[in-house]
TIVO-419781 format. One record per residue: residue number from 0; x, y, z of N, C-alpha, C, CB in turn. Coordinates in steps of 0.05 Angstrom, whole numbers. Last residue first. Glycine has a CB too. Example, Ala and Ser with C-alpha at 12.3 -4.5 7.8 and 13.67 -1.06 7.14 Angstrom:
<rs>
     n      n_x      n_y      n_z     ca_x     ca_y     ca_z      c_x      c_y      c_z     cb_x     cb_y     cb_z
     1      257      -45      142      273      -21      143      258        1      157      282      -12      114
     0      264     -114      156      246      -90      156      264      -66      156      226      -89      181
</rs>
This chain:
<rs>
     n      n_x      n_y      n_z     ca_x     ca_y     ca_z      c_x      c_y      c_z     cb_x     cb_y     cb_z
   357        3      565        6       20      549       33      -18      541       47       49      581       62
   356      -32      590      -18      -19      564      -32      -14      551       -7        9      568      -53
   355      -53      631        3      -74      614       -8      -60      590       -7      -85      621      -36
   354       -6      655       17      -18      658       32      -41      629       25      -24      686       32
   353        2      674      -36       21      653      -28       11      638        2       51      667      -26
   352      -31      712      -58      -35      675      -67      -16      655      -60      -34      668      -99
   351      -12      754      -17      -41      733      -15      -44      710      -27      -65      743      -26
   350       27      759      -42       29      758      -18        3      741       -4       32      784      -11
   349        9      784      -94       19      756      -88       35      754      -62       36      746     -111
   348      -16      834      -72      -31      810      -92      -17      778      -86      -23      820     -130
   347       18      857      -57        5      855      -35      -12      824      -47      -14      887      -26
   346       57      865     -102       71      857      -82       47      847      -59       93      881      -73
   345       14      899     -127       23      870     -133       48      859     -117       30      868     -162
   344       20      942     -103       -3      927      -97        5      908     -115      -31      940     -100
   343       71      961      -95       62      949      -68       47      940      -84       53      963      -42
   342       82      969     -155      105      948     -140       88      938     -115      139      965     -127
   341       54     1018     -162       43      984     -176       62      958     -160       54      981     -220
   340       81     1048     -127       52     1044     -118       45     1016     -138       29     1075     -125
   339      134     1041     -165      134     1043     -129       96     1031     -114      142     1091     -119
   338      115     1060     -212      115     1037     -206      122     1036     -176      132     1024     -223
   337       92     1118     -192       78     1102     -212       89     1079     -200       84     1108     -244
   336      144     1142     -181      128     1144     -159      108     1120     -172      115     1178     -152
   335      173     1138     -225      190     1126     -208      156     1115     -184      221     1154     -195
   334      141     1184     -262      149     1144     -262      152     1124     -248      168     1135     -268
   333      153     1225     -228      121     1214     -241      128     1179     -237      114     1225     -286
   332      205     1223     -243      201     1224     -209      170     1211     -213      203     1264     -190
   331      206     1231     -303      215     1203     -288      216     1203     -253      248     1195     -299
   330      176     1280     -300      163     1258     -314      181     1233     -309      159     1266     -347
   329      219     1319     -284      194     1312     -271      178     1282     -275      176     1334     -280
   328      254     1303     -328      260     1300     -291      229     1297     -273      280     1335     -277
   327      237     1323     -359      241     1289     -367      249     1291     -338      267     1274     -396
   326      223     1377     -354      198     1360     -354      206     1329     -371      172     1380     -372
   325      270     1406     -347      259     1390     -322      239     1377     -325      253     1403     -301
   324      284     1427     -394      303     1398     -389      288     1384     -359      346     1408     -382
   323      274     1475     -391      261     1460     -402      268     1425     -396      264     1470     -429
   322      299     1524     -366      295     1501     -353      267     1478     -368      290     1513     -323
   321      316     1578     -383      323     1547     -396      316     1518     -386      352     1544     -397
   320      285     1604     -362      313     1610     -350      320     1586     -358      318     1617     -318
   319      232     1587     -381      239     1602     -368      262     1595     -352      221     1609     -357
   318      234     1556     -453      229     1562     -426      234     1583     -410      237     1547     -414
   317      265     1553     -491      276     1536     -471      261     1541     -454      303     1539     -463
   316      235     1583     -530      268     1589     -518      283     1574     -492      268     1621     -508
   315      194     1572     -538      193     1582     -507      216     1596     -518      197     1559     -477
   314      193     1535     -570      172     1552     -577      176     1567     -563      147     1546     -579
   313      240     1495     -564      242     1499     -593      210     1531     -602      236     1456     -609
   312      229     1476     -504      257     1486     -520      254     1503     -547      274     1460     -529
   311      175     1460     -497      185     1501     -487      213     1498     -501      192     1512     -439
   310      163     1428     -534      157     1452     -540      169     1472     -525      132     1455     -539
   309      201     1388     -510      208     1400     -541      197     1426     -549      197     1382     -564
   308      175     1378     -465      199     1394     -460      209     1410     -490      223     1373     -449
   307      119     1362     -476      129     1397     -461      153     1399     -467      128     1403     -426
   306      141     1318     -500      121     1335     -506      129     1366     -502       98     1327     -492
   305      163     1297     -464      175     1292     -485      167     1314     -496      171     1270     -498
   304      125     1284     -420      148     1303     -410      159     1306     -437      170     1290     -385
   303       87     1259     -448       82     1274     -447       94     1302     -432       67     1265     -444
   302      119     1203     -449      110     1219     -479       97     1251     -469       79     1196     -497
   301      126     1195     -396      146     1206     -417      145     1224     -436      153     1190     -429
   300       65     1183     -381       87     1197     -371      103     1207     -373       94     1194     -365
   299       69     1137     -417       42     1160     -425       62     1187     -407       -3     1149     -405
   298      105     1104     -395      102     1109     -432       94     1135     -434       75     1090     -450
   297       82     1087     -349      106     1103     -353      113     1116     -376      125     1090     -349
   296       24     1063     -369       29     1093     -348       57     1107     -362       37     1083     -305
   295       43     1028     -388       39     1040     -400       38     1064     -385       24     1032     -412
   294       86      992     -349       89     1004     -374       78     1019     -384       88      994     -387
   293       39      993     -315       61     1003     -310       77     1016     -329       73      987     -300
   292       12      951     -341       -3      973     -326       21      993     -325      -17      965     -293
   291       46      915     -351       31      920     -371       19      944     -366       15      901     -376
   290       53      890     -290       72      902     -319       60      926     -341       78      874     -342
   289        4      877     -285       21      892     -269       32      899     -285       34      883     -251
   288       -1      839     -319      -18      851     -329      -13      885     -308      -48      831     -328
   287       39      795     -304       45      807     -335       21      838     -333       34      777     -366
   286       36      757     -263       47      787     -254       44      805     -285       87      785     -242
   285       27      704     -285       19      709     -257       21      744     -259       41      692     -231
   284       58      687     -329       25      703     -331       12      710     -310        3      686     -342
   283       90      655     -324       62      639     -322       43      660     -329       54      625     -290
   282      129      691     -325      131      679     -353      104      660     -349      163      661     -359
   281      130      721     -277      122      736     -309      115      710     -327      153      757     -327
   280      140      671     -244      108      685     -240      103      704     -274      110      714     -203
   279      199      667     -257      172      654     -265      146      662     -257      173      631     -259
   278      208      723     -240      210      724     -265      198      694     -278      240      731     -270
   277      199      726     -185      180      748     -197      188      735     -227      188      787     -190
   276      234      678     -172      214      673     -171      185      693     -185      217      667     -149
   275      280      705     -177      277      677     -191      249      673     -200      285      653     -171
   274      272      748     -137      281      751     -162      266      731     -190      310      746     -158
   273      280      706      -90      249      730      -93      249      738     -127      253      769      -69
   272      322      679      -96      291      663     -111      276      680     -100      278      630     -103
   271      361      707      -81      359      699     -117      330      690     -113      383      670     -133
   270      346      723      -36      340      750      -49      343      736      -83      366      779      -38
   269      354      674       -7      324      691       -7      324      713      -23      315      702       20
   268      402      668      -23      397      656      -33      358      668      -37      411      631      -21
   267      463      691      -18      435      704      -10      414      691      -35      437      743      -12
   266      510      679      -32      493      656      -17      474      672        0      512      633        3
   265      523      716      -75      513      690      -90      500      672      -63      542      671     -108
   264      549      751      -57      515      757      -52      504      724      -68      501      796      -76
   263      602      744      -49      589      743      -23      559      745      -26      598      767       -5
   262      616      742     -104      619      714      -89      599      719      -64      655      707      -77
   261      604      801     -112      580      775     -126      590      743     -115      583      773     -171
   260      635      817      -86      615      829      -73      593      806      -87      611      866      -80
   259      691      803     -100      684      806      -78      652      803      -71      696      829      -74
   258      677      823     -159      675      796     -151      671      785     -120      699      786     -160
   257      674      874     -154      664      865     -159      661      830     -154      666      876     -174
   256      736      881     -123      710      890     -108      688      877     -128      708      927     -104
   255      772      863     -172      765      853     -152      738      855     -127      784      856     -146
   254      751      901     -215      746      867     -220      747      852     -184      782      852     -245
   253      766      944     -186      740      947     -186      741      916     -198      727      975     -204
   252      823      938     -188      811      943     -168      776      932     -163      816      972     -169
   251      838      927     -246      846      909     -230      829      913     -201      878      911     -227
   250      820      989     -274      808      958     -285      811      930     -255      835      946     -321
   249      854     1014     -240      826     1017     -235      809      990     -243      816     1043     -253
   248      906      996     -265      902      989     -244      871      990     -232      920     1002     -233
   247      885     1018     -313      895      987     -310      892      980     -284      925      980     -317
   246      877     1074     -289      857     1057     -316      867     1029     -309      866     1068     -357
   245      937     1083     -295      925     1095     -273      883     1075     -278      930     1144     -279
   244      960     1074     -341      966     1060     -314      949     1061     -284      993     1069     -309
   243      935     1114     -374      927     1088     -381      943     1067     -358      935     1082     -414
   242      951     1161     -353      922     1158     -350      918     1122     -344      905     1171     -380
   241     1006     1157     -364      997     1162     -331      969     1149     -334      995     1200     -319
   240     1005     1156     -419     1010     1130     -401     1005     1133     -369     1040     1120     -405
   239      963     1210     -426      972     1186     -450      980     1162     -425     1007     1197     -477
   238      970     1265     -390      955     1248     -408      967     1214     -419      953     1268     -434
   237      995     1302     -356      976     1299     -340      960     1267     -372      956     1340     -332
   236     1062     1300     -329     1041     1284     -352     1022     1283     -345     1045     1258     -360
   235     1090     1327     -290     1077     1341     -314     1072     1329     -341     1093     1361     -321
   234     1119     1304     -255     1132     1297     -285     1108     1311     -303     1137     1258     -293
   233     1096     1319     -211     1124     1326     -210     1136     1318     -242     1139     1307     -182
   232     1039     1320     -225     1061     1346     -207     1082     1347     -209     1065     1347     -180
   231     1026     1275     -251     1022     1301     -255     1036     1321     -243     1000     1305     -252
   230     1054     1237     -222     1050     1243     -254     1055     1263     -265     1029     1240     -263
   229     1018     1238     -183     1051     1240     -173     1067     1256     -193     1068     1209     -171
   228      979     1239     -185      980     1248     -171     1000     1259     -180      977     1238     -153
   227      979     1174     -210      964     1198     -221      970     1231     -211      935     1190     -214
   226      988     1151     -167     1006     1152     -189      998     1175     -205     1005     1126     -206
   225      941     1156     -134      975     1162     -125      997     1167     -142      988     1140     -112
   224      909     1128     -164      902     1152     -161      929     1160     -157      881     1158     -141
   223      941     1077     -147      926     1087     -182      927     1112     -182      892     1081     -190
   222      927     1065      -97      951     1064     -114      956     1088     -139      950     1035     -127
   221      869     1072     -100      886     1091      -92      908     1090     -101      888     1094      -70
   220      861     1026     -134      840     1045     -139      865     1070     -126      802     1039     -120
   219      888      982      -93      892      988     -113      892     1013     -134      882      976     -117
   218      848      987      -47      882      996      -46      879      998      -78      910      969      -31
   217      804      970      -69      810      995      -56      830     1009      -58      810      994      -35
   216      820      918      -80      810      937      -93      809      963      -92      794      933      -95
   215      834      904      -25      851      901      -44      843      921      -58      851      877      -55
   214      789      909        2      812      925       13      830      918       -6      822      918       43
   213      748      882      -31      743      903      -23      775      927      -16      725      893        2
   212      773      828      -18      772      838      -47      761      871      -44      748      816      -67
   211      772      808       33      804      812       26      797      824       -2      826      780       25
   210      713      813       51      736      835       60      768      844       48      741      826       85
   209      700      776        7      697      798       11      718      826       12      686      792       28
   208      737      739       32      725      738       11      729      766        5      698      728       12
   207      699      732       86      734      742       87      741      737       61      757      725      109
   206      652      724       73      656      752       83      682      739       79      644      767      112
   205      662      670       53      650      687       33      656      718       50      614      678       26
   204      673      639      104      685      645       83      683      667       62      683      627       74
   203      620      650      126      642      656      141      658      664      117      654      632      160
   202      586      624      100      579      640       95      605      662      116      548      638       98
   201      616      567      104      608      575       80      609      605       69      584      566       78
   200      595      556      152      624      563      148      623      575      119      647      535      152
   199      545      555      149      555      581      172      585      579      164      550      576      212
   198      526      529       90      530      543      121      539      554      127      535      537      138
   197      469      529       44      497      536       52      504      535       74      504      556       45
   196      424      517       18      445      497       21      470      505       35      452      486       -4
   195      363      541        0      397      545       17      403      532       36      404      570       30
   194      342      515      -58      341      517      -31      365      523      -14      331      495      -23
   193      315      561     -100      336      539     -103      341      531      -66      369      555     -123
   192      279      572     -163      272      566     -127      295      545     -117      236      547     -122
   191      271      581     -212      263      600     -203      268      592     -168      232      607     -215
   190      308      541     -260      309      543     -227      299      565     -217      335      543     -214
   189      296      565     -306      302      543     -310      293      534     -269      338      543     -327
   188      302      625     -307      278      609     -307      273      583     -305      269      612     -323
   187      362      616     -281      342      633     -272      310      621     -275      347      659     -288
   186      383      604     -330      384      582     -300      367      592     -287      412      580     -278
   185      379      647     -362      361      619     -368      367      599     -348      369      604     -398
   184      402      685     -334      370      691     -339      367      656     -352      359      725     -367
   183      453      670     -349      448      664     -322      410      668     -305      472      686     -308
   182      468      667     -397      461      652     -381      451      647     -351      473      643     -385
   181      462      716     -407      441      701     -418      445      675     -401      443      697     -451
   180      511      738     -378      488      745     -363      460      731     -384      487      783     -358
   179      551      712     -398      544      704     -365      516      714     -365      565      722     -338
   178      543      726     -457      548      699     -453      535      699     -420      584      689     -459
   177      549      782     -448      533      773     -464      533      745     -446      541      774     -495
   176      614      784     -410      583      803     -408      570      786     -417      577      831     -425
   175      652      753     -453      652      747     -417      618      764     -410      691      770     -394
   174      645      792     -496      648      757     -501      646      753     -465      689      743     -520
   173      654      844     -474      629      832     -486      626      807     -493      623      843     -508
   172      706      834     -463      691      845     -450      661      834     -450      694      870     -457
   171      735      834     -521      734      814     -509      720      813     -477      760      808     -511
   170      702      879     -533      695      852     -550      711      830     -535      703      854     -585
   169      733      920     -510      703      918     -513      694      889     -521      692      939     -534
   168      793      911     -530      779      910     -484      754      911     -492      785      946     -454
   167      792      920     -576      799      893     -570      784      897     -537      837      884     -573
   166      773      980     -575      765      953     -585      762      927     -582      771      951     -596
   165      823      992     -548      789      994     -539      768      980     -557      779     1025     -540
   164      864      977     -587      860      978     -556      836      973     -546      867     1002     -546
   163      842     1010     -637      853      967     -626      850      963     -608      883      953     -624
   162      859     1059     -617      831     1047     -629      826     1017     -627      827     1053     -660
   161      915     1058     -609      890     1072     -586      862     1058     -590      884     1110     -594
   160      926     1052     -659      935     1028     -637      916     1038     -612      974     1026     -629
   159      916     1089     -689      903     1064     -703      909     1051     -671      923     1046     -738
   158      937     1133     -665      909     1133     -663      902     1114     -672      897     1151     -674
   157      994     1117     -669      981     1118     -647      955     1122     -651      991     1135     -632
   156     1020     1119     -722     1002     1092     -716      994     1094     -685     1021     1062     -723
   155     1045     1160     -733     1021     1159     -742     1004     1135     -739     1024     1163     -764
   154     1076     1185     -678     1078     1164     -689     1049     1169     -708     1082     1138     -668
   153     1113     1226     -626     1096     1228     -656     1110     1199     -670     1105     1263     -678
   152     1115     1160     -575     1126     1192     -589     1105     1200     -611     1161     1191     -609
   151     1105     1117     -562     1113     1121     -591     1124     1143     -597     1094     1119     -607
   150     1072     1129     -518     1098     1122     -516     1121     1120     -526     1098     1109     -513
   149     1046     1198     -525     1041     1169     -520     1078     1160     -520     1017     1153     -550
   148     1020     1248     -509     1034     1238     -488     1041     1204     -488     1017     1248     -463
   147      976     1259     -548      989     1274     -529     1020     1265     -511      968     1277     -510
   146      965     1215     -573      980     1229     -587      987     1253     -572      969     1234     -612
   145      957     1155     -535      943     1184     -540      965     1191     -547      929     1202     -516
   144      976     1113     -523      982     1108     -547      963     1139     -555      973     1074     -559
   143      955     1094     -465      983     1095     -481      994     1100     -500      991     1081     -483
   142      904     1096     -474      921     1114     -471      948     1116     -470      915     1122     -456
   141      894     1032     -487      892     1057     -509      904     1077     -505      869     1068     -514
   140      899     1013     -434      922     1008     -455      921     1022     -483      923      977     -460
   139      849     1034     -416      875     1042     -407      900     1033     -421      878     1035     -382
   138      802     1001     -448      820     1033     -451      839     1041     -437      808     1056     -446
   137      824      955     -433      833      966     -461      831      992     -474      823      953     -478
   136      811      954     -376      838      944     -387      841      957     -413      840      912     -390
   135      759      964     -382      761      984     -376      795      984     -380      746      989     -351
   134      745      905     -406      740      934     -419      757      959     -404      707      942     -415
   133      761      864     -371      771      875     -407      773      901     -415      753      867     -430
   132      732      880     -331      764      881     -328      781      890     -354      774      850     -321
   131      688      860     -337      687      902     -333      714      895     -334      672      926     -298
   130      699      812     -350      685      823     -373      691      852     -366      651      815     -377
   129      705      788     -304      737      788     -330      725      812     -348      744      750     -357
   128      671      795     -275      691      811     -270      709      816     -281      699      808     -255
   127      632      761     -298      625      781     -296      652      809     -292      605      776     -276
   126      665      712     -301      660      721     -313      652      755     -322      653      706     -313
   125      657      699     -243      681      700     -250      687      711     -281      690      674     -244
   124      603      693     -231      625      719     -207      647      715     -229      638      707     -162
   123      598      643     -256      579      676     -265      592      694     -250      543      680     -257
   122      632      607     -238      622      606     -270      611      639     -273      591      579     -276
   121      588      602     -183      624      605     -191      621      616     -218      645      571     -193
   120      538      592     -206      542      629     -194      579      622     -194      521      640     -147
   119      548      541     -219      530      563     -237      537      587     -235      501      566     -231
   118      557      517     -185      583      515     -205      570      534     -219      592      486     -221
   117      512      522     -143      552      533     -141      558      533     -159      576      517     -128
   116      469      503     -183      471      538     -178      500      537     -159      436      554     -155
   115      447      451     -194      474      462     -198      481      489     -195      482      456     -223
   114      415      438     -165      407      443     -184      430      456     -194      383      454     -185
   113      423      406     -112      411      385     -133      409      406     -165      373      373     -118
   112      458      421      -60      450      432      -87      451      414     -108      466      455      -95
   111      406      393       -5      433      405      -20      434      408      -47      454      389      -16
   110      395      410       61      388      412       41      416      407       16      374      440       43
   109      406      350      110      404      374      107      400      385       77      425      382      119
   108      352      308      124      376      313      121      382      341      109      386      292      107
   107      320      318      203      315      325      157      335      324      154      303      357      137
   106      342      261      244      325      286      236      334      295      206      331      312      260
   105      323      210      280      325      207      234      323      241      230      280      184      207
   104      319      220      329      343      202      317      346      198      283      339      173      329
   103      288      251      326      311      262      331      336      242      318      312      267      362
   102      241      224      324      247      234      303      274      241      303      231      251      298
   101      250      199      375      244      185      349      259      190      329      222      188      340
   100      229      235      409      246      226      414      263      207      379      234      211      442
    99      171      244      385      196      265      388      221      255      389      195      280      412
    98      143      188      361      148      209      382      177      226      380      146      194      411
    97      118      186      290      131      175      317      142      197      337      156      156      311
    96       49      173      268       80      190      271       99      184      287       79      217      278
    95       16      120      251       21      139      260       56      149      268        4      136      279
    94       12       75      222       -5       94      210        6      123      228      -40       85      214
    93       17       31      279       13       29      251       -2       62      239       -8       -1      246
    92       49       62      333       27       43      321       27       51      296       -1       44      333
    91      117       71      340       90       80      338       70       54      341       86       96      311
    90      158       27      401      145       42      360      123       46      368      140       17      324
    89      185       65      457      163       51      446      156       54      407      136       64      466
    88      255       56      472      232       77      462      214       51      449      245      105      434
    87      302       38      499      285       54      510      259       68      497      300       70      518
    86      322       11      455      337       45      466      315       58      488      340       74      435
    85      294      -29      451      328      -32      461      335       -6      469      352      -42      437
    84      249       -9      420      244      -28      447      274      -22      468      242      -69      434
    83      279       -3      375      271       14      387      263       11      416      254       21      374
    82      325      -54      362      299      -43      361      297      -14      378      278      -67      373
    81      377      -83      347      371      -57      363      346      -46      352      393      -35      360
    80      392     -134      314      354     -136      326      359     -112      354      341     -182      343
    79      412     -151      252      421     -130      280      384     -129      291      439      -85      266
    78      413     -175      210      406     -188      232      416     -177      261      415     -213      227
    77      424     -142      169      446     -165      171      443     -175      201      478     -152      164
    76      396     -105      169      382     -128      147      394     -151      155      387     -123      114
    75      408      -70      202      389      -81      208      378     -116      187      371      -55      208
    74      454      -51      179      461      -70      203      435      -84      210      474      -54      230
    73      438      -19      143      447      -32      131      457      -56      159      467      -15      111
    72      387       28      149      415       14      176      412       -6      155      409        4      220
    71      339       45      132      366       43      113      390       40      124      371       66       98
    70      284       57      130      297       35      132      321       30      120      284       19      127
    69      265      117      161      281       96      129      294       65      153      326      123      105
    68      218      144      191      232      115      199      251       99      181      210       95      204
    67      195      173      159      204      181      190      224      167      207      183      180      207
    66      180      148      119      205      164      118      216      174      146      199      189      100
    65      163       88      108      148      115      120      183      132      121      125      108      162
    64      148       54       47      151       53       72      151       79       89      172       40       75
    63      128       57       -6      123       40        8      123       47       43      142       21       -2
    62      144      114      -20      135      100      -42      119       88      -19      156       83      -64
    61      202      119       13      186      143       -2      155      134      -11      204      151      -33
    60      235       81       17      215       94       40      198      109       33      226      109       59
    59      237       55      -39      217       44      -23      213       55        1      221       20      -20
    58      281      100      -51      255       99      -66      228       86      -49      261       80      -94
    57      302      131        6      304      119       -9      273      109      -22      322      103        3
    56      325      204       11      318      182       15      309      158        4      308      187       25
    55      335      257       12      354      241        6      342      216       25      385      255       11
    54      312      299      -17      306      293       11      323      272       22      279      285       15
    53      331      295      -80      327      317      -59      322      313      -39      311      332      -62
    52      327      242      -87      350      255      -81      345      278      -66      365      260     -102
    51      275      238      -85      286      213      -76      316      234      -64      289      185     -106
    50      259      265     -125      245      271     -100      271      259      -75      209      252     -101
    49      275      251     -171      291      268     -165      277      285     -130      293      286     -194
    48      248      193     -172      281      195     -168      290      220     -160      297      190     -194
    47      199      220     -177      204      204     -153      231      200     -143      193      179     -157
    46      207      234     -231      200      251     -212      207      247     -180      175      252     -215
    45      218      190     -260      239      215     -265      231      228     -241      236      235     -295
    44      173      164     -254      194      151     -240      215      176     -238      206      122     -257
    43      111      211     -242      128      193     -262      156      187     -242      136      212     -297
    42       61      215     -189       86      226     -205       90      207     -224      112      230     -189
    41      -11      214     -194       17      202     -183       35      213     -198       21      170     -185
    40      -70      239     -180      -49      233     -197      -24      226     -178      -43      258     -216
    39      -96      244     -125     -114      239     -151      -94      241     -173     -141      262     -156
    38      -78      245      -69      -72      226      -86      -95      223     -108      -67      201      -70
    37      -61      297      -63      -91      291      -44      -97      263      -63     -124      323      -47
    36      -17      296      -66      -21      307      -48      -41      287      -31      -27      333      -56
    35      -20      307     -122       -1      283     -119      -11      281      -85       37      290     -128
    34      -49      350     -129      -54      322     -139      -44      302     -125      -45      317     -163
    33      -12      382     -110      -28      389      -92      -50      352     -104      -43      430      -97
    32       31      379     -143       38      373     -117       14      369     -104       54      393     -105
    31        2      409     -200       12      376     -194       25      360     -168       33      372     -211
    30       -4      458     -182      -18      433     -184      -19      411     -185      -25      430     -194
    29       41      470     -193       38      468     -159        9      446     -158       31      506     -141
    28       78      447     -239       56      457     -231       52      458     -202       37      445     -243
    27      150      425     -243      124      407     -246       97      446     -234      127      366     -210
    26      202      427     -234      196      428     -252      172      421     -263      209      422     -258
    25      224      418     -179      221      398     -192      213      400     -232      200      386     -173
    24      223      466     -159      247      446     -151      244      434     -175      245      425     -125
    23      176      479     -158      198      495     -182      218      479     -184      212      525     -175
    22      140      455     -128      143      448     -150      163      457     -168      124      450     -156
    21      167      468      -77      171      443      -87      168      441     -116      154      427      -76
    20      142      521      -71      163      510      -77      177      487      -91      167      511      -63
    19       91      508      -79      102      514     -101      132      515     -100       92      537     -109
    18       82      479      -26       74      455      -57       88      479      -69       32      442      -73
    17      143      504       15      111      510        4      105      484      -21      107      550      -13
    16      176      476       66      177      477       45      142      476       28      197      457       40
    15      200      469      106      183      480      117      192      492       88      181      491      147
    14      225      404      117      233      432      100      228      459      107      221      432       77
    13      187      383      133      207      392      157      225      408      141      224      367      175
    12      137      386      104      135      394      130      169      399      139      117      369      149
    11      164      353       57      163      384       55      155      402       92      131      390       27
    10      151      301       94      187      310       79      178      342       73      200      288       39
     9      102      298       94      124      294      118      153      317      114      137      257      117
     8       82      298       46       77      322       68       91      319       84       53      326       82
     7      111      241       29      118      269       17      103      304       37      102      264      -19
     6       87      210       60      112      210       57      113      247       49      123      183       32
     5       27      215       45       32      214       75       64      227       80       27      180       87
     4       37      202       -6       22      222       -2       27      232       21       -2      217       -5
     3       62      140       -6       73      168      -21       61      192      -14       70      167      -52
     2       50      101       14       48      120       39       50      139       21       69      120       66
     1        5       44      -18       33       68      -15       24       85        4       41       90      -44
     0       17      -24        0        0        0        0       18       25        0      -19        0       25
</rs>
């Protein structure tokens, strides 16, 4: 007779895990948890296996037998008779939960990353930082080659090699950019809900991380500046290779504080699946008509700071005391205020269907 229904509220109970959670885990409808639930459909084997792992237990406790209790002492099969009786503790009765004491002894194993988001977010901190590194690297190796102050001296191939420069730092920039951040919106929808798996040493590590990429970066950034400083006052180069050393090193600073700061936010795991999770709610159609509201407001908002501002520039004279330029300022404070008020009440909206779901 299967427990699967009985099994599986058990196992999300000590999660303290919602049916939609679960379901993103899995890749299934919340509907399909709440079926599986109130046993009017059953999973497929693919499903059960990856149930199996995620809670990390075994097919026939899951299925057949009760999870509170795996049967999985490998000493028990081999004619070990430490019953429960032997430790002092009474078994349940048939059908029912077992006492406190019990449970302690099988408690939830702990969560772990079934959906590959470490090697995902490694892979994405490390990219992200080569990419601002390139770039801002190849304009500072462009200024080397400014016809003010380049290395070449008067050369006619300093403005071709200035241009290479920043070129080459954009595109190889943009090869590390493009690539991390498509991928990382398709793990995104792929995994809107990832469970945190991490610990206290984990999250230890990641601040001294941090701290050592921050104060590096820092330093650096000043180094930089120092040179710049120095350059200028006492060797009266204010252009060409001061800049572009002063730029290299900036490139080296800010790669590090960046990375610093995306190793340490990668195990804020409640702030990836609030994210994760607004962007499968868009793609079900849960949140689109919010959007949609918003958008257009902001549209109508624009178009009509667009409006005024062209006319007082081009019928006014700019206006009064030229201040035509304030009706795209006004009209994005409009905006700003607009989605802020659509943000709470669909923030209040699905606050309630989560409310419904759990």
């Amino acid at each position: 007779m299967s427990n699967f229904k009985t099994n599986l509220q058990y196992l999300r109970a000590q999660r303290n895990m919602t049916q939609e959670q679960l379901a993103m885990l899995l890749g299934v409808s919340r509907q399909a948890i709440s079926k599986w639930e109130s046993e009017k459909a059953y999973p497929e084997m693919d499903k059960l296996l990856v149930i199996c792992d995620l809670f990390d237990v075994t097919l026939d406790d899951l299925v057949i037998g009760d999870v509170a209790q795996p049967r999985r002492n490998a000493s028990r099969t081999q004619g070990n008779t430490d019953e429960p009786e032997d430790m002092g503790m009474v078994p349940p009765a048939d059908g029912a939960r077992p006492p406190l004491a019990m449970l302690q002894q099988n408690p939830a194993p702990l969560p772990r990353d079934i959906t590959g988001y470490e090697a995902h977010m490694r892979s994405f901190d490390a990219k992200i930082p080569a990419g601002i590194f390139a770039i801002v690297f190849g304009v500072g190796a462009g200024m080397f080659f400014d016809s003010d102050n380049s290395i070449l001296g008067l050369s006619p191939l300093n403005d071709f090699l200035m241009f290479l420069c920043i070129v080459l730092g954009v595109i190889i920039g943009l090869v590390f950019l493009v690539p991390a951040g498509l991928g990382h919106s398709a793990f995104m929808r792929s995994h809107p809900y990832v469970e945190d798996f991490y610990t206290e040493h984990d999250h230890a590590e990641a601040r001294r991380t941090l701290t050592v990429a921050l104060i590096g970066g820092i330093g650096l950034i000043l180094i930089g500046l120092a040179q710049l400083i120095f350059t200028t006052e006492y060797l009266h180069a204010e252009d060409g290779w001061p800049v572009g050393v002063f730029l290299m090193l900036v490139a080296c600073g800010v790669a590090s504080i960046v990375y610093g700061g995306l190793h340490f936010g990668r195990l804020n795991l409640a702030g990836y699946n609030k994210t994760a999770e607004q962007e499968y709610r868009e793609a079900k159609d849960l949140t689109d008509s919010y959007e949609m509201v918003n958008g257009a407001i902001c549209g109508t908002i624009m178009m009509v700071a667009t409006i005024v501002g062209l006319t007082m520039l081009f019928g006014f004279d700019g206006g009064p005391r030229g201040l035509f330029w304030l009706s795209w300022v006004i009209g994005g404070l409009l905006c700003g205020i607009s989605s802020v008020i659509i943000e709470a009440v669909k923030a209040s909206h699905i606050k309630h269907d989560d409310d419904i779901i759990v």
